[in-house]
PAMAR-640379 format. One line per field, with one value per residue (C-alpha): z, x, y; residue in three letters; residue number from 1. Coordinates in Angstrom, 1 decimal. Layout:
<pts>
up	Z,...
east	X,...
north	Y,...
residuo	ALA,...
num	NUM,...
</pts>
This chain:
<pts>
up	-17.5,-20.7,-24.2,-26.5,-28.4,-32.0,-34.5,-37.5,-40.6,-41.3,-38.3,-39.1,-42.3,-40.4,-37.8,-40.5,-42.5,-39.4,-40.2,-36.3,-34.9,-32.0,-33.2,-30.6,-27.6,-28.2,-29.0,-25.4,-23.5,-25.7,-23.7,-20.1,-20.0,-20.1,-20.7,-18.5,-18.8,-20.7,-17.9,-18.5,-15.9,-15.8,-16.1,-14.5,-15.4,-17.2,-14.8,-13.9,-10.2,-9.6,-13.2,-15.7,-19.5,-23.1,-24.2,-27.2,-30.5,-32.0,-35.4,-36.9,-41.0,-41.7,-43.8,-47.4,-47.5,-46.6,-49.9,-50.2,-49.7,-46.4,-45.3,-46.0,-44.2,-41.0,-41.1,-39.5,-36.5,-36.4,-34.5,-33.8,-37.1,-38.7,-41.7,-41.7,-41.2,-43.6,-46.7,-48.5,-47.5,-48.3,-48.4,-47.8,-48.0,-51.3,-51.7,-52.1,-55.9,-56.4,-59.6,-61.3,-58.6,-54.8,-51.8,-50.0,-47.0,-44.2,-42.3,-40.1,-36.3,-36.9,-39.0,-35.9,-33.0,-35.4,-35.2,-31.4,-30.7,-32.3,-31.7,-28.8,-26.6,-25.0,-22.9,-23.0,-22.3,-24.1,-25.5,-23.9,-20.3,-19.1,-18.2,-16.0,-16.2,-19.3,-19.9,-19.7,-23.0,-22.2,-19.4,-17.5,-17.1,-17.9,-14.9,-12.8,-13.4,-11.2,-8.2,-6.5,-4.4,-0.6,1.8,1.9,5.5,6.3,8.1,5.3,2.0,-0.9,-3.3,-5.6,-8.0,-11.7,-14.3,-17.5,-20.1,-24.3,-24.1,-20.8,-20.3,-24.2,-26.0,-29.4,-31.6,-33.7,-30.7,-30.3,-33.9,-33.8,-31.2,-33.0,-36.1,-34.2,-31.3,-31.7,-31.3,-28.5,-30.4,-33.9,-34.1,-37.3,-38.9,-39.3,-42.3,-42.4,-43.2,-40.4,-38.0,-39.1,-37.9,-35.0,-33.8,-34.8,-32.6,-29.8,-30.1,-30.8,-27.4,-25.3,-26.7,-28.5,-31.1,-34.7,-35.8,-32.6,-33.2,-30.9,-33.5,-34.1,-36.0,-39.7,-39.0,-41.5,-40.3,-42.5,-43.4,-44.6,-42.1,-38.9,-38.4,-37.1,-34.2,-31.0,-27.5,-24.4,-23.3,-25.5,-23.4,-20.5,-20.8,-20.6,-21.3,-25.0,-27.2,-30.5,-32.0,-35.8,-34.6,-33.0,-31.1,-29.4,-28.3,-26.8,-24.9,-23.5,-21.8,-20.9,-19.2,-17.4,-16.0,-15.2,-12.8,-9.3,-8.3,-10.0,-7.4,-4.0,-1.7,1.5,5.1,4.3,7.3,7.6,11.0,12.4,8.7,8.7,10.8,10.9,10.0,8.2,6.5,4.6,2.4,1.3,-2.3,-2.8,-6.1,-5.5,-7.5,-6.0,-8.9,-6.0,-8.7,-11.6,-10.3,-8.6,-11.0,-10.8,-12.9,-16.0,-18.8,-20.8,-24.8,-26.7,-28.4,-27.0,-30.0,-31.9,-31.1,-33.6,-36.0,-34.2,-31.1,-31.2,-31.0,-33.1,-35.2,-35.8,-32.0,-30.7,-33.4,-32.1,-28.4,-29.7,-31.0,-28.9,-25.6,-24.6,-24.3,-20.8,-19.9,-20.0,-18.2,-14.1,-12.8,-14.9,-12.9,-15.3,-14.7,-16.7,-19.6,-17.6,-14.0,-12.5,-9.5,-11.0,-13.4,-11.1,-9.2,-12.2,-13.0,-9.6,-11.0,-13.6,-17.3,-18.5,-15.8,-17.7,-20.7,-20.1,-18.3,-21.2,-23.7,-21.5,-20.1,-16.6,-14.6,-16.8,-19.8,-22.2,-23.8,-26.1,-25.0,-27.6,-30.1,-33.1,-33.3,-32.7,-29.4,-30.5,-31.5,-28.5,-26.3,-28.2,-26.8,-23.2,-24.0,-25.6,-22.0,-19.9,-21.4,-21.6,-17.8,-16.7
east	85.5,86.8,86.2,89.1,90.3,89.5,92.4,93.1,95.2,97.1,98.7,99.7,101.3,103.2,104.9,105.2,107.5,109.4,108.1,107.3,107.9,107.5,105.8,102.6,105.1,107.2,104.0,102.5,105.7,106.2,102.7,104.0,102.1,102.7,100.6,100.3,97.5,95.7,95.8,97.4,100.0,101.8,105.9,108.3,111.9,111.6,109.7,106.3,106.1,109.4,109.0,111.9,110.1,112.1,112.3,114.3,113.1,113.6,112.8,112.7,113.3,114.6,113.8,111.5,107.9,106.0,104.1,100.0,100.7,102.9,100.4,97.3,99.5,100.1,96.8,94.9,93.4,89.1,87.7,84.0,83.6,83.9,86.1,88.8,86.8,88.3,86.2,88.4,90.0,93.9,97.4,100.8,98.0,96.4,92.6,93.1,91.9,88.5,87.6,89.3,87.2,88.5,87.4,84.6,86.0,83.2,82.3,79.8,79.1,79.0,82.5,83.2,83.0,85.4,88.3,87.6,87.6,90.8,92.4,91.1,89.2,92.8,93.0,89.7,88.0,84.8,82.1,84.3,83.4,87.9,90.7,93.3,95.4,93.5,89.9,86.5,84.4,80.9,78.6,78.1,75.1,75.6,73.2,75.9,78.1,77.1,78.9,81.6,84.3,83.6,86.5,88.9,88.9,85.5,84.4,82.2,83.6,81.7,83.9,81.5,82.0,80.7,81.5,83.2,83.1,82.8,79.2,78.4,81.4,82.8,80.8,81.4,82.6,85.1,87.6,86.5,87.6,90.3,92.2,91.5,93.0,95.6,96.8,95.1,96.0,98.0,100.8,100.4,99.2,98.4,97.4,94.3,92.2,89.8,87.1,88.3,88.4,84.9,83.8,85.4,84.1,80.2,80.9,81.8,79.2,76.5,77.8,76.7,73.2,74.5,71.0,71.2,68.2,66.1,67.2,70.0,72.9,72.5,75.2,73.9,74.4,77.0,79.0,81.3,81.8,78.1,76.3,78.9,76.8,74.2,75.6,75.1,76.5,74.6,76.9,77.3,76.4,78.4,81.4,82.8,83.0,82.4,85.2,84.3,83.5,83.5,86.0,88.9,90.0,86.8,87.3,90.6,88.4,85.9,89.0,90.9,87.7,87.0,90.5,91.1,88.0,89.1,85.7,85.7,89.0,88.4,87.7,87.2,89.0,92.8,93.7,97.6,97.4,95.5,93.2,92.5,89.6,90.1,92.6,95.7,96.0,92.7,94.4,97.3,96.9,98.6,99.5,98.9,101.8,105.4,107.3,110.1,112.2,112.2,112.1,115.1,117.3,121.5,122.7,124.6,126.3,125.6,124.5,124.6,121.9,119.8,120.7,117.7,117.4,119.6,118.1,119.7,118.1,114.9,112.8,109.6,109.6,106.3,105.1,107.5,105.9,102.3,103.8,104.7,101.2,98.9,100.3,103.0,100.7,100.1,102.4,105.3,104.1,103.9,101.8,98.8,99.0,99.6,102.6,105.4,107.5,111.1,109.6,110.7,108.5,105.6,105.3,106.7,103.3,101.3,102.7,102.0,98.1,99.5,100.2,96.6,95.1,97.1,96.0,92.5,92.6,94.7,92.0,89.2,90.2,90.7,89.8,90.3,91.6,89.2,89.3,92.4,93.2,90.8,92.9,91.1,94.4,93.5,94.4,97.4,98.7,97.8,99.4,102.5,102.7,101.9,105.0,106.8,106.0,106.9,110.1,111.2,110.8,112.8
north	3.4,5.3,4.6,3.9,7.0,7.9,8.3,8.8,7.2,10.4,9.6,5.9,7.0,9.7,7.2,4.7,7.6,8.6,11.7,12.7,16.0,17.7,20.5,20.1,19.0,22.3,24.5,23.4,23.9,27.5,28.1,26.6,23.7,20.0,16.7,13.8,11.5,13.7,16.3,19.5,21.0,24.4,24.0,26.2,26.1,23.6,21.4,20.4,19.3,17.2,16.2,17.4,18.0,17.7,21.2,19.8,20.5,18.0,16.8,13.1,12.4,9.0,6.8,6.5,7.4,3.8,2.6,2.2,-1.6,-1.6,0.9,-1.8,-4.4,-2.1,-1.0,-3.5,-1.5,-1.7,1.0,1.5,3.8,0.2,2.2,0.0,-3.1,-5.8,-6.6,-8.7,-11.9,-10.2,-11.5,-9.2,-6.3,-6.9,-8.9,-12.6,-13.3,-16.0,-17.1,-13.2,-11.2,-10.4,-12.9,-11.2,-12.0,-13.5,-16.5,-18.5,-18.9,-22.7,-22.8,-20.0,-22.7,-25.7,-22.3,-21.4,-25.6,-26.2,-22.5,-20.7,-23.4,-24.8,-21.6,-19.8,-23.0,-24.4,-21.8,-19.3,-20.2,-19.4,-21.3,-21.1,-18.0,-16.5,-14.8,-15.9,-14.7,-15.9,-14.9,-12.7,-9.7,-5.8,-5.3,-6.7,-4.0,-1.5,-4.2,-3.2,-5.0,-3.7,-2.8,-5.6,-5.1,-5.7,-8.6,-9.8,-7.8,-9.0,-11.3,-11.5,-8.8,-8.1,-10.8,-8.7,-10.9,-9.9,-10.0,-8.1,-5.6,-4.9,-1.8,-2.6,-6.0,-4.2,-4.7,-8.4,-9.0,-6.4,-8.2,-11.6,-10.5,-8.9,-11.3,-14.3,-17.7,-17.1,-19.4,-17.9,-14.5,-12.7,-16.1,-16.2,-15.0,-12.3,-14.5,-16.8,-13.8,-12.7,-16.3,-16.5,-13.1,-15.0,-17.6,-15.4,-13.2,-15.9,-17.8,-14.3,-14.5,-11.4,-9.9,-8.5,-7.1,-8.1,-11.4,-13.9,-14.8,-18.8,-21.1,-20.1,-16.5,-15.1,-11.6,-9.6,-6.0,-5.3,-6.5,-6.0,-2.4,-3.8,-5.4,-3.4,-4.9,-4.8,-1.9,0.2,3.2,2.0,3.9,7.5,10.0,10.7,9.7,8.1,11.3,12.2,15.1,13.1,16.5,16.7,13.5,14.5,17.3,15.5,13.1,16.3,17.6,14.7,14.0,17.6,17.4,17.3,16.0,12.7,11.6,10.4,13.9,11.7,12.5,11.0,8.8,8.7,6.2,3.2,3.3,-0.4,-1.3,-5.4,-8.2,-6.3,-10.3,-9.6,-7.2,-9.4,-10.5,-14.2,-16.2,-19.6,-21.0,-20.3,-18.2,-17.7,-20.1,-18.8,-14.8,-15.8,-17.0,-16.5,-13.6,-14.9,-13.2,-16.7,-15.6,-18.6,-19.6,-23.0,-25.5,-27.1,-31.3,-32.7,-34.9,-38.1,-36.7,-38.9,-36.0,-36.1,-33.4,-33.3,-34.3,-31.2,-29.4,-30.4,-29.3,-26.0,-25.2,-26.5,-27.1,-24.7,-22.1,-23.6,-26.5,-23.6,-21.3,-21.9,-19.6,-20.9,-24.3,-26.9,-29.3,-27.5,-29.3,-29.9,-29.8,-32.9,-33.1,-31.9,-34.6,-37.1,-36.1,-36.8,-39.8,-41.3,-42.0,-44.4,-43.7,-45.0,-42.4,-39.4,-40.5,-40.7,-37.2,-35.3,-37.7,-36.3,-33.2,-32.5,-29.1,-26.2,-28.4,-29.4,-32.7,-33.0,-29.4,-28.5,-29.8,-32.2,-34.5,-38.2,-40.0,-41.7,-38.4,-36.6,-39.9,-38.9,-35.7,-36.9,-39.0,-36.1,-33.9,-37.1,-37.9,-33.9,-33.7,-36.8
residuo	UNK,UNK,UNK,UNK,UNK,UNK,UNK,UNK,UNK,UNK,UNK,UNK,UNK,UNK,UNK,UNK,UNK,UNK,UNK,UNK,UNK,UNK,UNK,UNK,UNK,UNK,UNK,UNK,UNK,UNK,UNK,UNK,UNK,UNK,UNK,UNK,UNK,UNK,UNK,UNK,UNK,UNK,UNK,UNK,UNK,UNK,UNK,UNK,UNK,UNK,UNK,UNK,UNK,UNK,UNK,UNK,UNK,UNK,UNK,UNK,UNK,UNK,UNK,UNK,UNK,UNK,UNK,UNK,UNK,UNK,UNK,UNK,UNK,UNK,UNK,UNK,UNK,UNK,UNK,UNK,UNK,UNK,UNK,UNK,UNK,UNK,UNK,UNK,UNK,UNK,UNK,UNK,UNK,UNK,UNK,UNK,UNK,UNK,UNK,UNK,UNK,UNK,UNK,UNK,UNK,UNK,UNK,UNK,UNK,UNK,UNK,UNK,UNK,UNK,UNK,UNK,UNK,UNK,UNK,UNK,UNK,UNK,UNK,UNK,UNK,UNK,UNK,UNK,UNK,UNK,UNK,UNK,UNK,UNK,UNK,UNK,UNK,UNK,UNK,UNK,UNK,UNK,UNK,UNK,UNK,UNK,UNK,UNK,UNK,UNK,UNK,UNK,UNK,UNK,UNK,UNK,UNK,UNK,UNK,UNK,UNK,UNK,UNK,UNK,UNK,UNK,UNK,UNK,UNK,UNK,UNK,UNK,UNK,UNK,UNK,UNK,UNK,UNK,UNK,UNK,UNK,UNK,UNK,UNK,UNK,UNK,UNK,UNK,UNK,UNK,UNK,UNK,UNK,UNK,UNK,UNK,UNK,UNK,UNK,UNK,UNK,UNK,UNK,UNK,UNK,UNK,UNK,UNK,UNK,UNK,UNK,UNK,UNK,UNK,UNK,UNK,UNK,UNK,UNK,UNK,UNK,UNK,UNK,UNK,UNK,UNK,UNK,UNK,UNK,UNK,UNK,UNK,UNK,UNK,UNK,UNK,UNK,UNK,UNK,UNK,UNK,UNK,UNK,UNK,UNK,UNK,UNK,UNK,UNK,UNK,UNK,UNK,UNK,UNK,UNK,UNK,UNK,UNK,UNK,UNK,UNK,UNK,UNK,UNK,UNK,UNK,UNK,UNK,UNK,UNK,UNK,UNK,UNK,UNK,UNK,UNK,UNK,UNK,UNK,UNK,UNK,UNK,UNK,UNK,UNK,UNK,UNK,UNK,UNK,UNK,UNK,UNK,UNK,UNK,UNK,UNK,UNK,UNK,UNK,UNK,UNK,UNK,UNK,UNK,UNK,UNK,UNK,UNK,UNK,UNK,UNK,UNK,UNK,UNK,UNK,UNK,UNK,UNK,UNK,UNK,UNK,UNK,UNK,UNK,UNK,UNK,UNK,UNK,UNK,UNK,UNK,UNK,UNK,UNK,UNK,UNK,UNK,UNK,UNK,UNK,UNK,UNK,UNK,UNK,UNK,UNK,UNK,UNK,UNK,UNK,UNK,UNK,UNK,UNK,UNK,UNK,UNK,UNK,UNK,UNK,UNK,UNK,UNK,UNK,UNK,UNK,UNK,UNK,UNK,UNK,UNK,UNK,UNK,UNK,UNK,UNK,UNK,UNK,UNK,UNK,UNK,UNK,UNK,UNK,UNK,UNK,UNK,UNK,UNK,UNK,UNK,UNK,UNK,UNK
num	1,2,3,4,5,6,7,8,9,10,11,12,13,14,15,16,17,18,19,20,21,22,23,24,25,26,27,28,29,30,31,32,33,34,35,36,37,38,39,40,41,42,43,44,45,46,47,48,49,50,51,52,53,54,55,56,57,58,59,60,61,62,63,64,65,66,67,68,69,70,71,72,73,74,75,76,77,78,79,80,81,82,83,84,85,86,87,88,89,90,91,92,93,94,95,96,97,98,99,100,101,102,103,104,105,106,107,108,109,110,111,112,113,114,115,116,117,118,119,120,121,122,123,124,125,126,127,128,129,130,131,132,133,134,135,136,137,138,139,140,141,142,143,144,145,146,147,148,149,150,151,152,153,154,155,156,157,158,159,160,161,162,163,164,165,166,167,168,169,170,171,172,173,174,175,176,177,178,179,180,181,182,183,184,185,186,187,188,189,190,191,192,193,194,195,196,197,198,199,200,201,202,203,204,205,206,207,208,209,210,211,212,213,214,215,216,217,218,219,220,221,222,223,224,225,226,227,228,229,230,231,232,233,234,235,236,237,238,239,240,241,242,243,244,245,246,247,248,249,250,251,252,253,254,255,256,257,258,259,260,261,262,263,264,265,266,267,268,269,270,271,272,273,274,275,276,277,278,279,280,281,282,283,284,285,286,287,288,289,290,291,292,293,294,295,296,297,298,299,300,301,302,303,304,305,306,307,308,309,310,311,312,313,314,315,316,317,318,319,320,321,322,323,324,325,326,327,328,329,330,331,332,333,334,335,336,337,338,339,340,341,342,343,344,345,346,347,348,349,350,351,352,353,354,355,356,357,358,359,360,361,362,363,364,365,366,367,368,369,370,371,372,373,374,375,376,377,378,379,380,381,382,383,384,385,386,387,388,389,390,391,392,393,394
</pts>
């Protein structure tokens, strides 16, 4: 388990300029060595193993020096130094304006759990507890983590490994709302507002029992900038080695160190015949839903662009457009296991319980689907997409 590395701004603005060089690249290889995965290897003739390094020196300088305000834009990154935590609510990089004075940007478990429900809670399921095909956020015990998965090929390997969840595996929030801000809703990312990230993160936290001053995070609980400090996750000394230094190089040591140990890499007897000791069809790792179909689809030089329905198409605008947000996520993707948009037989399968069954499953929810899909539309409107999936895979 490593820790994320430590950077620095300077070097943001330098890729942001195209001001790169390769003045570290050609000062290791003017010394014979090379860098791979933070280990260091000798090169000969202009090689390192079988490997074939850039000797080039080469040198970037295009384009205009980036402005303070793209910079703010770009420069959404959170690391645990919490130096770049937002404190404003902003807008194209510059604090939204309240009443003449910048939004303090922050926000609520309780308001926290209304954005998960109608954002998050279609795939990650309710409080966090997974869906289908994406993450589960809640549960889960740090003491657990010292399980491991047995041999494979034993006759009773244990399947019941560690649950790593944001509460027992993550060792600091700043990457919890980092990624929010970042890549969440899996439909819209970059949408939501600081404030509205700084509640979602609450709600997250609050849901794995997560403490702040000795005390569990409940619904009133407010988190922003001036109070984020004080969060400290279960296991936050569960990783290594020592990266989130004030000195960013020695950071970079500690990793090279570690890597560059040959004792931390498997130094048992290597068995090159008759290894496996049991059933070889233990080891085989299936996916339950066939992708054989769509991984095998006809080379085509087609380039044209898919036309958008036509207006004297029928199409619901605004039902499509409900589809696109809050569905597609996982009715178009087959390997989560939800009957895709435009597969025939799958929703000829579903439509063998009877229309009023479908609706009262999509109304209810059924296996990983929460009610609605976690949506806060009405039933009539969430009908009309049922009959907007139907009616698309006839």
């Amino acid at each position: 388990m490593f820790k994320l590395e430590n950077t620095t701004k300077k070097l943001k603005t330098t890729l942001l300029t195209l001001g790169v060089t390769s003045l570290f690249a050609s000062s290791l290889l003017a010394n014979g060595v090379s860098v791979d995965g933070a280990v260091k290897y000798p090169t000969k003739d202009g090689k390192y193993g079988p490997y074939h390094v850039n000797t080039q020196d080469v040198k970037y300088n295009n384009g205009r020096e980036a402005t303070k305000n793209e910079i703010n834009i770009w420069n959404i990154d959170v690391k645990p130094d919490l130096k770049d935590l937002p404190k404003y609510d902003t807008k194209h990089g510059k604090p939204v304006m309240e009443d003449g004075k910048p939004k303090i940007a922050k926000g609520s478990a309780e308001w926290g759990e209304e954005l998960y429900d109608k954002n998050c809670g279609m795939c990650h399921g309710e409080f966090g507890a997974g869906g289908k095909g994406y993450p589960t956020l809640s549960g889960g015990k740090t003491a657990d983590l010292v399980i491991q998965r047995l041999n494979p090929a034993d006759k009773s390997p244990n399947a019941s490994v560690a649950l790593k969840t944001v509460g027992s595996y993550w060792p600091y929030a700043s990457t919890l709302f980092w990624y929010i801000q970042d890549s969440m809703p899996f439909t819209a990312p970059k949408t939501l507002t600081n404030s509205e990230v700084y509640a979602i993160t609450a709600f997250l936290l609050s849901v794995n029992e997560i403490e702040v001053d000795g005390e569990v995070i409940d619904e009133d609980f407010v988190l922003s900038k001036e109070n984020f400090n004080k969060i400290v996750m279960p296991n936050v000394d569960g990783f290594y080695p020592e990266v989130n230094t004030k000195d960013p190089q020695q950071g970079v040591k500690n990793m090279t160190e570690l890597l560059s140990n040959p004792k931390i890499y498997g130094t048992g007897t290597r068995c090159m015949n008759d290894c496996i000791k049991g059933d070889v069809k233990e080891l085989l790792m299936r996916i339950k839903v066939d992708l054989a179909p769509n991984a095998n689809q006809p080379i085509t030089a087609e380039r044209s662009w898919k036309e958008p329905a036509s207006e004297n198409s029928g199409e619901d605008p605004v039902v499509s457009g409900n589809y696109d947000t809050y569905c597609s996520a996982c009715h178009s993707n087959k390997a989560i296991g939800a009957p895709v948009i435009g597969d025939k037989g799958a929703w000829t399968e579903v439509m063998s319980k009877g229309i009023d069954t479908v609706y009262e499953n999509a109304i209810n929810g059924i296996n990983a689907m929460p009610p609605k899909g976690g949506t806060v539309l009405s039933d009539e409107e969430f009908k009309q997409i049922v009959d907007y999936m139907i009616n698309s895979s006839k």
